[in-house]
C-alpha positions as CSV (number, residue, x, y, z in Angstrom):
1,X,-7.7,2.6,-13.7
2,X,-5.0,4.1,-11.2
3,X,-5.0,4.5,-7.8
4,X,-4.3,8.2,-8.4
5,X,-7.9,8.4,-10.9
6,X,-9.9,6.3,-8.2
7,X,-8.7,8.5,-5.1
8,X,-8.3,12.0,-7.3
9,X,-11.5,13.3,-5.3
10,X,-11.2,11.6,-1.8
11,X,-11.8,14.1,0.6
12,X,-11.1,11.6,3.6
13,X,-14.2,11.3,4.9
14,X,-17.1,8.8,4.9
15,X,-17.0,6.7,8.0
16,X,-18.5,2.9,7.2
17,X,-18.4,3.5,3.6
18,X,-17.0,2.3,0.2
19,X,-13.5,4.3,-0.5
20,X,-12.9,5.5,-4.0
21,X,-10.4,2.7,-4.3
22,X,-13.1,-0.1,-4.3
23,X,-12.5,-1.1,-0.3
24,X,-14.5,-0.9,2.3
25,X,-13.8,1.4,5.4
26,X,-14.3,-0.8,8.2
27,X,-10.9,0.4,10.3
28,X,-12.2,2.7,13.2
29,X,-10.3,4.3,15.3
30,X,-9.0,1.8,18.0
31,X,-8.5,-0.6,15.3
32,X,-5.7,1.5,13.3
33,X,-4.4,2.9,16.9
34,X,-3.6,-0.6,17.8
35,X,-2.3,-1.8,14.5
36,X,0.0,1.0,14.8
37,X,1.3,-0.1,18.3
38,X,1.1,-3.4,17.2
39,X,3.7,-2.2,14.6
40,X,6.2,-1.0,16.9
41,X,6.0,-4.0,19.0
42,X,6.7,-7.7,18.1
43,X,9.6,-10.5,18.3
44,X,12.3,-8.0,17.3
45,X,12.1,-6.5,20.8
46,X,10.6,-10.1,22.7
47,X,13.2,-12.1,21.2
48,X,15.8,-10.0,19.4
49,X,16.8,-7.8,21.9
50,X,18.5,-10.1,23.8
51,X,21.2,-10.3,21.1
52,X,21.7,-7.0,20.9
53,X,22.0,-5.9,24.9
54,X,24.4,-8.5,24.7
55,X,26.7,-6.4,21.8
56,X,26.1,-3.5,23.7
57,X,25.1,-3.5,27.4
58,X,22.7,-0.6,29.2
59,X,23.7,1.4,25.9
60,X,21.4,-0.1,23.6
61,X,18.7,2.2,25.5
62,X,20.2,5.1,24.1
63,X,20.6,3.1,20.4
64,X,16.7,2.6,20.7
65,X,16.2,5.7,21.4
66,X,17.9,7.3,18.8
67,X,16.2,4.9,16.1
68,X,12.9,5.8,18.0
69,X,13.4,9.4,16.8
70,X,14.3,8.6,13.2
71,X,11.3,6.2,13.2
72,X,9.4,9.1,14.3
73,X,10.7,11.2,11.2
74,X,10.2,8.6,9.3
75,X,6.1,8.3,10.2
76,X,5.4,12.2,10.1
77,X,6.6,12.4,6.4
78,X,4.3,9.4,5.4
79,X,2.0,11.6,7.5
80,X,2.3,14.1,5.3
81,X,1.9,12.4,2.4
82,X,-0.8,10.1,3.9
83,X,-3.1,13.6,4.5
84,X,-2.3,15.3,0.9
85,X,-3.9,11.3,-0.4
86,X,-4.8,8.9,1.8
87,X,-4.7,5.4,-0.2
88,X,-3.6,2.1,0.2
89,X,-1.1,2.1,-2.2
90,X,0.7,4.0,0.0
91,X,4.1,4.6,0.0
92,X,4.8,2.6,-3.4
93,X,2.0,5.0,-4.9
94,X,3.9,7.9,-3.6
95,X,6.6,6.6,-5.0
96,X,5.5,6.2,-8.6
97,X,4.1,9.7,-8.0
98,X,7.3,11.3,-6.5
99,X,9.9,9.1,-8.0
100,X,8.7,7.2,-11.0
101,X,6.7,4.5,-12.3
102,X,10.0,2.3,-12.0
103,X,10.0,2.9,-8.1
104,X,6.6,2.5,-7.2
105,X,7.2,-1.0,-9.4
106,X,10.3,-1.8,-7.5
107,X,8.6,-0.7,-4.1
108,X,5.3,-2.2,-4.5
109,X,7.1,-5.8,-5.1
110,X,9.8,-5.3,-2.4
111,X,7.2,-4.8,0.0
112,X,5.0,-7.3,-1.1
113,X,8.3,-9.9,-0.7
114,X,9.4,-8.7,2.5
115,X,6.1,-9.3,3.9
116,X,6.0,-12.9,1.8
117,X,9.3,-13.9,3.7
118,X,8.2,-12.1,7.5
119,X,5.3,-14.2,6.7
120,X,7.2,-17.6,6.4
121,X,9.5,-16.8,8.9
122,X,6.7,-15.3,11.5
123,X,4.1,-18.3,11.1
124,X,7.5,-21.4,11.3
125,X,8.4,-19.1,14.4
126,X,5.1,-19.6,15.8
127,X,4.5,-22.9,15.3
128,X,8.3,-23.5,17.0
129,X,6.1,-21.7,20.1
130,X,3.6,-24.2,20.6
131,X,6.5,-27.0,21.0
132,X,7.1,-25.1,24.2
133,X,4.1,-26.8,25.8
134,X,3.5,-30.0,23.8
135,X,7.0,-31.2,21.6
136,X,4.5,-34.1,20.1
137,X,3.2,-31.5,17.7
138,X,4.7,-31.3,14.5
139,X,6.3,-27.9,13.2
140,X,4.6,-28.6,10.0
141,X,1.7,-28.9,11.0
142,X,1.0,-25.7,13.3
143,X,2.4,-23.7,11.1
144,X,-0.5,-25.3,8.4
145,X,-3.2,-24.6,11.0
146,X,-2.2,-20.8,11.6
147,X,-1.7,-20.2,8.0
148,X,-4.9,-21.2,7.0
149,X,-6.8,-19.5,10.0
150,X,-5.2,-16.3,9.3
151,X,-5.7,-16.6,5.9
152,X,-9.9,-17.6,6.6
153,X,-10.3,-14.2,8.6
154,X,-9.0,-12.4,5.8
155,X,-11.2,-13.2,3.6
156,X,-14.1,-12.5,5.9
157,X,-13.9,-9.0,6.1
158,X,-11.2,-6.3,7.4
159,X,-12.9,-5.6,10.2
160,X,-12.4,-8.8,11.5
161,X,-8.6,-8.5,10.6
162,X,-8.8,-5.1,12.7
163,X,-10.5,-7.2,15.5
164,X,-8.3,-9.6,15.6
165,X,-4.8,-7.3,15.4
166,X,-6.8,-5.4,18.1
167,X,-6.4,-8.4,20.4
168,X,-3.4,-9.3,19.5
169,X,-1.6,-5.9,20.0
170,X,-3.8,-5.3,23.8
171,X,-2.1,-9.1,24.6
172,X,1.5,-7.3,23.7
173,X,0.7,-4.3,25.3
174,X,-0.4,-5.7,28.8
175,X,2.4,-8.2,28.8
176,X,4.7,-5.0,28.4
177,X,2.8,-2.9,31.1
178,X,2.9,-5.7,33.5
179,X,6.3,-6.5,33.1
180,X,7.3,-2.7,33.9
181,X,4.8,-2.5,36.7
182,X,6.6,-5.9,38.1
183,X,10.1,-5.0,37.5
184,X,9.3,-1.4,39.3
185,X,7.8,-3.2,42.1
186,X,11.2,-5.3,42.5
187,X,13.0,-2.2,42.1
188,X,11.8,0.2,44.8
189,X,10.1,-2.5,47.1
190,X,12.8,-5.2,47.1
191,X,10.5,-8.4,46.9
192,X,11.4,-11.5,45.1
193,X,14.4,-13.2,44.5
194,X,16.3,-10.3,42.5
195,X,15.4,-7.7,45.1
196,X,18.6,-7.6,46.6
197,X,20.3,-7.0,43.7
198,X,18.0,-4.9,41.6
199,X,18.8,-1.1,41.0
200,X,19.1,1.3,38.2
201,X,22.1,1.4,39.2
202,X,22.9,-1.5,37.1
203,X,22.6,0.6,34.5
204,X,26.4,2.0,34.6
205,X,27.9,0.0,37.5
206,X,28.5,-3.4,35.8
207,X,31.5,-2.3,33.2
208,X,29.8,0.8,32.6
209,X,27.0,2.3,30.8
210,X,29.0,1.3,27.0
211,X,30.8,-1.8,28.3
212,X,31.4,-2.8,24.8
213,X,32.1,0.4,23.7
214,X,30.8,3.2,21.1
215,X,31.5,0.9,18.4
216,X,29.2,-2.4,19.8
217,X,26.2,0.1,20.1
218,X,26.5,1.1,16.7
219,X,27.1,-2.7,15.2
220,X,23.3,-2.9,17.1
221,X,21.7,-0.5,15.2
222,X,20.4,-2.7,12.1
223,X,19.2,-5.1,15.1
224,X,17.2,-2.3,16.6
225,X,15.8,-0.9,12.9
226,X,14.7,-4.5,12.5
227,X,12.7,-4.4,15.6
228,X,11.1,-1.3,14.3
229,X,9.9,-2.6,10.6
230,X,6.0,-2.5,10.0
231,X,5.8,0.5,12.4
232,X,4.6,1.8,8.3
233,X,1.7,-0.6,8.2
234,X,-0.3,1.7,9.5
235,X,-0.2,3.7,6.2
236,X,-1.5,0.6,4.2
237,X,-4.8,0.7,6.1
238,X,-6.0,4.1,4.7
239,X,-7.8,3.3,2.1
240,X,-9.9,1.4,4.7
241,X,-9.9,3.6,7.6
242,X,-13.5,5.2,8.6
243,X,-11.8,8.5,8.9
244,X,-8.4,8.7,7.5
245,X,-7.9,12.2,8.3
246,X,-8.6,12.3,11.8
247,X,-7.6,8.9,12.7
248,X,-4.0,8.6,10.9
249,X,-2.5,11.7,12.0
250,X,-3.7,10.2,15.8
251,X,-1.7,7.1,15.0
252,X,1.1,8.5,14.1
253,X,1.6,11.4,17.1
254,X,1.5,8.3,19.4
255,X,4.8,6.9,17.8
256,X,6.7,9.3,20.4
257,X,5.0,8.0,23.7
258,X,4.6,4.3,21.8
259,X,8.8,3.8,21.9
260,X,9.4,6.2,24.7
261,X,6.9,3.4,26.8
262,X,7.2,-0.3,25.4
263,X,10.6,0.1,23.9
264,X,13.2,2.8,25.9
265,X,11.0,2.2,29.4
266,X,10.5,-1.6,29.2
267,X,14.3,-2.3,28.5
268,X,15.4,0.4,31.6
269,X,13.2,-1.9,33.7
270,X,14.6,-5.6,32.8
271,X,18.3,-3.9,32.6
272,X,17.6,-2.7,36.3
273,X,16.9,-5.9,37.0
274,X,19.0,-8.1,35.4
275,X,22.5,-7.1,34.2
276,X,23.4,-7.2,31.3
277,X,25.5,-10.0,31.7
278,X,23.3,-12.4,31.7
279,X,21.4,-11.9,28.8
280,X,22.4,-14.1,25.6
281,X,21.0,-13.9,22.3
282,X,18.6,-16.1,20.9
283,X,17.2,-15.6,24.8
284,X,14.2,-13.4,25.5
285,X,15.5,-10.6,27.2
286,X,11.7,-10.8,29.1
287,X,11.8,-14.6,30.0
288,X,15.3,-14.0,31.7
289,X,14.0,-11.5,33.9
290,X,11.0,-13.4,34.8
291,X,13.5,-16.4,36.0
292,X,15.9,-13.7,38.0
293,X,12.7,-12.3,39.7
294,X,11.3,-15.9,40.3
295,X,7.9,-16.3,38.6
296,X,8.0,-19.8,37.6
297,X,5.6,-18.9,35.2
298,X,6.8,-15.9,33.4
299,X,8.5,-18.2,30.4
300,X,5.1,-19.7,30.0
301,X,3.7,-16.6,29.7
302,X,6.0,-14.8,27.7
303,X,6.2,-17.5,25.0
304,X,2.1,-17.1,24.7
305,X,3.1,-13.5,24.1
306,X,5.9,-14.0,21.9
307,X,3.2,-16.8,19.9
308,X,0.8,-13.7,19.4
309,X,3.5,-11.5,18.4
310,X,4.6,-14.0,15.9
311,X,1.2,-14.5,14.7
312,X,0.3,-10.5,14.1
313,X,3.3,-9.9,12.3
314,X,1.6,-12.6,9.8
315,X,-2.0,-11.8,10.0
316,X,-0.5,-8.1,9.3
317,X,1.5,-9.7,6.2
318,X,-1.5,-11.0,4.7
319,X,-3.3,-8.4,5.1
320,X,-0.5,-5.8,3.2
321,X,0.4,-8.4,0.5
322,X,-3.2,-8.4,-1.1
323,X,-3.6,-4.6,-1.1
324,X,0.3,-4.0,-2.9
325,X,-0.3,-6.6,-5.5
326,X,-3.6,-4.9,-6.0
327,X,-1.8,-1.7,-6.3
328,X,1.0,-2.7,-8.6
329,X,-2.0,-3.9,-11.0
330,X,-4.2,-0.8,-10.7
331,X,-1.1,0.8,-12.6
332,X,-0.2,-1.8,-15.0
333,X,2.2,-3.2,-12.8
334,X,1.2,-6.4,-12.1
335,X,-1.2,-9.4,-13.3
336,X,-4.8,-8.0,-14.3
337,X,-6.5,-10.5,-11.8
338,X,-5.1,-9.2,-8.9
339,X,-7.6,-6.0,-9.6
340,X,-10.3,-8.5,-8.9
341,X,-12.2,-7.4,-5.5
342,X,-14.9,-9.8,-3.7
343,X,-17.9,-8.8,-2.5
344,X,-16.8,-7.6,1.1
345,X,-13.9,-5.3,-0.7
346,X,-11.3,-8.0,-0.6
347,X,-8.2,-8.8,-2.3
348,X,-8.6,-12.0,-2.4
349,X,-6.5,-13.3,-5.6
350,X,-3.6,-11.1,-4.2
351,X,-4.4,-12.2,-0.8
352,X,-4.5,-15.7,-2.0
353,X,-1.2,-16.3,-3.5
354,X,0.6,-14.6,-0.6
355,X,-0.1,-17.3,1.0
356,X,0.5,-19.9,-1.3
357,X,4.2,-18.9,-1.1
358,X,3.8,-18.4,2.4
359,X,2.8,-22.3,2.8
360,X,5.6,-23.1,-0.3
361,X,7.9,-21.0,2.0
362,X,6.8,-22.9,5.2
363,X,7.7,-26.2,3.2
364,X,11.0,-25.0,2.1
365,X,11.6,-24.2,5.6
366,X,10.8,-27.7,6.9
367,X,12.5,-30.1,4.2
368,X,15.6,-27.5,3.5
369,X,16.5,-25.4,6.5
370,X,19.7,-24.4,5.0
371,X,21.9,-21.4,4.2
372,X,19.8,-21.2,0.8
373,X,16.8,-20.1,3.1
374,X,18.6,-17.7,5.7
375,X,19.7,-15.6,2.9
376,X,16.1,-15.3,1.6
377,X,15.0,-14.3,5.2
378,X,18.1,-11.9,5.7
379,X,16.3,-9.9,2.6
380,X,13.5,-8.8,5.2
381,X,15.6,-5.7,7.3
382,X,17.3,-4.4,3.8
383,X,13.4,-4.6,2.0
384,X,12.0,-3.1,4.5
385,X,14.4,-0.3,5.0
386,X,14.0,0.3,1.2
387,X,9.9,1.3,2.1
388,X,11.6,3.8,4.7
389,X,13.8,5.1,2.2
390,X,11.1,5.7,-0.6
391,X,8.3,7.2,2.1
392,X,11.2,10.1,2.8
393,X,12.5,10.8,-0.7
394,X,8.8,11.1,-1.8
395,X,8.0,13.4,0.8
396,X,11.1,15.5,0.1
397,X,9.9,15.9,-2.9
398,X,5.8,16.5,-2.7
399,X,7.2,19.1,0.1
400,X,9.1,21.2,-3.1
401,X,6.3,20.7,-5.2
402,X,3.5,22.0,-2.5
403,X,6.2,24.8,-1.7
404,X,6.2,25.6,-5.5
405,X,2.1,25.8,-5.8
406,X,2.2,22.8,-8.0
407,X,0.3,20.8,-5.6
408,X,-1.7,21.6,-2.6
409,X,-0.3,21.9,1.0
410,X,-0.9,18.5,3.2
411,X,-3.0,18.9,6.6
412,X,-0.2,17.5,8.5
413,X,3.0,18.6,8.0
414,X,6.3,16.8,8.9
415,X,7.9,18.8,11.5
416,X,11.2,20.3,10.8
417,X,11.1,19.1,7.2
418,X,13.7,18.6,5.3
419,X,15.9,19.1,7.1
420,X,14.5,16.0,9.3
421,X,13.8,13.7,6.0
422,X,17.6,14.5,4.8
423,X,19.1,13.4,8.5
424,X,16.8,10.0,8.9
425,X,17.8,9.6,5.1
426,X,21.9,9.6,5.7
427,X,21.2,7.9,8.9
428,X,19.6,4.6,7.1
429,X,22.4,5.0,4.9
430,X,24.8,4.8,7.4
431,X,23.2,1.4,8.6
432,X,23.3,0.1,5.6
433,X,27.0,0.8,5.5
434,X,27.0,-0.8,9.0
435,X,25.5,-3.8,7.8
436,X,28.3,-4.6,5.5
437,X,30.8,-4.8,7.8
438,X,28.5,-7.6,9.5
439,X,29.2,-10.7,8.9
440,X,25.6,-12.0,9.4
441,X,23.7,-8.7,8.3
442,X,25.9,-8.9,4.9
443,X,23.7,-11.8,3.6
444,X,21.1,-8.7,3.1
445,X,23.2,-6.4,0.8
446,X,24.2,-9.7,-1.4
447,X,20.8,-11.1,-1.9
448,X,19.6,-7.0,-2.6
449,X,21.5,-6.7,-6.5
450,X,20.1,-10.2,-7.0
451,X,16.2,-8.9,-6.5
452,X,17.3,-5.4,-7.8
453,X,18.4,-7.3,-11.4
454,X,15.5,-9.4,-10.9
455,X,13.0,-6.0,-10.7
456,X,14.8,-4.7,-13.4
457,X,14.3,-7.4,-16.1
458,X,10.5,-7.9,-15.2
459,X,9.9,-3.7,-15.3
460,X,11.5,-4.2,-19.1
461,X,9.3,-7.2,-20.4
462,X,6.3,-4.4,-18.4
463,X,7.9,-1.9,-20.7
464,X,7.6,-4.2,-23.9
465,X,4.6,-5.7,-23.6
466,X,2.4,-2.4,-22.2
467,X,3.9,0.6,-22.4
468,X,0.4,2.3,-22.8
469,X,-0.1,0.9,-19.4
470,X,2.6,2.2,-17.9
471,X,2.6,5.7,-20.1
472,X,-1.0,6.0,-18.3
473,X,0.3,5.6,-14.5
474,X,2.1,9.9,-14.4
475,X,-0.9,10.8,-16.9
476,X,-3.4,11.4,-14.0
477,X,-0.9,13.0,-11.8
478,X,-0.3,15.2,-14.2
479,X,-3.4,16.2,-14.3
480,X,-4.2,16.4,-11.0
481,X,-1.2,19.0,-10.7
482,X,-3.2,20.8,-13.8
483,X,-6.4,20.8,-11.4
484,X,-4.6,22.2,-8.6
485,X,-3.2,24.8,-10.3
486,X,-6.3,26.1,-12.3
């Protein structure tokens, strides 16, 4: 049975009760409004954006910005496609809607492996953290004890894993309030030991507001889309929302105010306090400003915060890994087994081995920390971008379709669409042309034809071995377009 036959009559209600998909809705509101700040906030802007105000200077505010703004394109089409059917198949089931059995295959496993690898990377990355305060702990090891805690509240029940992201998102959120409140307070009152120097007016006065030119804020653009990937999470919770219709549409509208607040407003603050100069990648942009203003325990802090970051970004891997590989087999796509759902409406065999190659990944990671394992984690911005890509060709397209009568009209319309969906579309492109002229970001477009071929030969043996599987994935949207019209 589909996704599209289980969720054919989901009418989005039906607070604390099973979806149509087999799940059970036990996301409430301020669960999935966290998750989706959580989303938008994690080591790509605690860690990574030192690396890029360093290749750009005071104009990587205006870079996030602009990103912010496609993001937010980006989130009102899988609005739109969210309300016409809310499920947590997502944007790979829109896809094999939309696009194709092939690229709701080829989306549904790219997600699933970009969330594998964030997941290896996020959990080694935390357990580097905890070195900070005792260096007698091995890396192996913490990354062992996180893995298999994460992977325990999993398999409790998703309300726990909402708890917990709930937590770990307000812990990102006040570290990010209370570094602007801070920084403003050094600003305008002068105290501590950057208050003689701090002004906004080290936003243009030190080399000028594009020091490095037009060209290094655009080389910083696929660091800043980084930052922003799994802001889309929040449309893999919908088959497990209480309400998805009320509560989504919420999420999203707060993407605006979301970047606008921890992104464009936190990085004003630290460059106003700091220059730019003295930031250096592989530095937290947060723990430098900390040691200009003189709170000799601000890195402590900060690392606690990057830890939790570190750790949501894999809680929120295992949590989207078990629901795609569930999808993928719902639609013939993938093993049988992963169907399988326990008694609390858990996919625990997908789940499961997630993190088996999480831990194999770990391993890797600790006995081979070579170039063979950078390019595997350089796969993560290209895969992820390839989710954004899909979410706004599928809308594109359900928007002609509803426009034709041939399906019905979503509750939440994308604003300015398409006309919005084409311009976010040429401007991921254009990134992805970007990255190719980076040295570093290159690894990603190599290691993409490699999983591309890989996809391919797979979706054939599919092909060979159950086309009646696959023949049976467009038969239900076809009828539901039947439905709609009679």
């Amino acid at each position: 049975m589909t996704s599209v036959q289980v969720d054919k009559q989901h009418d989005g209600n039906g607070a604390g009760t099973e979806s149509e998909e087999g799940y059970q809705r036990g996301l409430g509101n301020r669960q999935i409004q966290m998750i989706a700040i959580g989303g938008a906030i994690g080591t790509g802007l605690f860690l990574g954006a030192g690396k890029a105000i360093s290749m750009a200077g005071p104009s990587i505010v205006l870079a996030y910005a602009i990103v912010g703004l496609v993001i937010f394109f980006i989130m009102r089409a899988l609005g739109e496609l969210l309300m016409y059917r809310p499920v947590s198949g997502s944007f790979s089931e829109y896809g094999r809607e939309f696009l194709g059995p092939f690229i709701g295959f080829v989306t549904g496993w790219t997600y699933w492996l970009f969330w594998v690898v964030t997941g290896i990377t996020e959990v080694t990355a935390a357990a580097t953290y905890v070195q900070y305060w005792n260096k007698d702990i091995p890396q192996w090891a913490s990354a062992l004890v996180f893995t298999c805690a994460l992977f325990g509240i999993n398999l409790i029940s998703v309300k726990i894993f909402g708890e917990l992201e709930f937590w770990f998102s307000m812990v990102k959120v006040t570290a990010i309030i209370g570094m602007i409140l801070i920084g403003l307070g050094v600003i305008t009152l002068g105290f501590s030991d950057a208050g003689d120097t701090a002004s906004f007016t080290l936003l243009w006065s030190d080399g000028g507001f594009f020091p490095k030119g037009i060209g290094g804020t655009l080389m910083t653009l696929q660091i800043v889309m980084f930052a922003f990937l799994a802001v889309e999470l929040v449309g893999v919770t919908a088959g497990e929302a209480t309400d998805p219709k009320k509560v989504l549409p919420k999420a999203i509208n707060t993407v605006p105010w979301r970047i606008g607040l921890f992104y464009i407003g936190a990085l004003i603050i630290i460059l106003s306090v700091v220059s730019w100069t003295a930031f250096k990648p592989g530095v937290s942009p947060f723990v430098a400003a900390f040691q200009q203003i003189g709170l000799p325990a601000g890195a402590g802090i900060v690392n606690f915060v990057v830890l939790t970051a570190a750790l949501s970004s894999a809680n929120s891997g295992m949590y989207s890994t078990g629901r795609m590989l569930r999808d993928l087999a719902l639609n013939g796509q993938g093993p049988k087994f992963f169907t399988k759902l326990s008694k609390n409406g858990l996919p625990t065999w997908g789940t499961g081995v997630s993190v088996g190659m999480m831990l194999f990944g770990v391993y890797i990671n600790y006995q081979w920390p070579g170039e063979a394992f950078n390019y595997v984690v350089s796969f993560a911005t290209i895969s992820g971008m390839w989710a954004w890509i899909v979410i706004l060709a599928s809308q594109l397209r359900y928007r002609a379709k509803a426009n034709r009568g041939e399906l019905p009209q979503s509750e939440f319309k994308a604003p300015g669409s398409p006309f919005t969906s084409v311009f976010a579309l040429a401007f991921i492109g254009m990134v992805i042309v970007m990255m190719g002229a980076d040295k570093d970001a290159r690894i990603s477009l190599y290691a993409a034809p490699v999983w591309a071929l890989i996809l391919g030969v797979g979706y054939l043996c599919i092909q060979r071995r159950d086309a009646a599987s696959l023949a049976a994935v467009a038969a239900p949207q076809e009828a539901a377009a039947k439905d709609t019209k009679g």
